[in-house]
N, C-alpha and C positions, 0 to 999 in steps of 0.2 A: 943154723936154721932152727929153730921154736918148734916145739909138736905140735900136731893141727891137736885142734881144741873139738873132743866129739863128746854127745853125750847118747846114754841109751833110748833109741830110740829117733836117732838122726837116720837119713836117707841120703845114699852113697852111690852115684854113676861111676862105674868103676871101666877099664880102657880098655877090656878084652869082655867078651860075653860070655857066660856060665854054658855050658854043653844043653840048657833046655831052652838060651837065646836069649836070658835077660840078660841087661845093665848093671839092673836098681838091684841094691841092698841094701839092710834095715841093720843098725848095730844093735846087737843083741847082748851084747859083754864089754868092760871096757877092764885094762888093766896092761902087762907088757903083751899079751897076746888081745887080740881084738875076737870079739866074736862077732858075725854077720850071718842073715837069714835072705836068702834070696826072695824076691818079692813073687815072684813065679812061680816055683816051684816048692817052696818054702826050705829048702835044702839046706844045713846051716853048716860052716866051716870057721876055723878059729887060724888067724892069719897073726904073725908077727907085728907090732905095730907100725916098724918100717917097712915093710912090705904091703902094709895098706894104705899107708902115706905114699908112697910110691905108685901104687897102683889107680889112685884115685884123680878121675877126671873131673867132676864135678862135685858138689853139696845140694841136695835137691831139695827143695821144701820139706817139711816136716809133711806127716797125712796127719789128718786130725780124726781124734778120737772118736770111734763108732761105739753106740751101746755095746755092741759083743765086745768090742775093745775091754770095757769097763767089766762088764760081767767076766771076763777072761781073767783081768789081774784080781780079782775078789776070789777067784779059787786057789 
């Protein structure tokens, strides 16, 4: 089987819900361990990459870029 193909910044429905009730998570690290940010609560946790490939239900749209987005990565 192929590794799923992620980049920073992908959004990830994942099969069980975080203890604040979300799905969604945003890759925040890519490399043997994954990094993800809850979309809810902004909580961020660093998972093995098979364990996020496993884990994962769906690939949900990218969000698109908000000014604070922008102002955010310039600091």
């Amino acid at each position: 089987m192929t590794p799923m193909h992620l980049e920073i910044g992908d959004r990830l429905r994942l099969r069980k819900p975080h203890p604040c009730g979300n799905y969604d998570w945003v890759v925040v690290r890519l490399g043997a361990d994954i990094g993800l940010s809850c979309e809810k609560c902004g909580r961020r946790v660093l998972l093995p990459r098979s364990e996020v490939e496993r884990r994962t239900k769906q690939m949900l749209p990218r969000a698109t870029k908000t000014e604070t987005d922008a102002e955010f990565e310039m600091d």
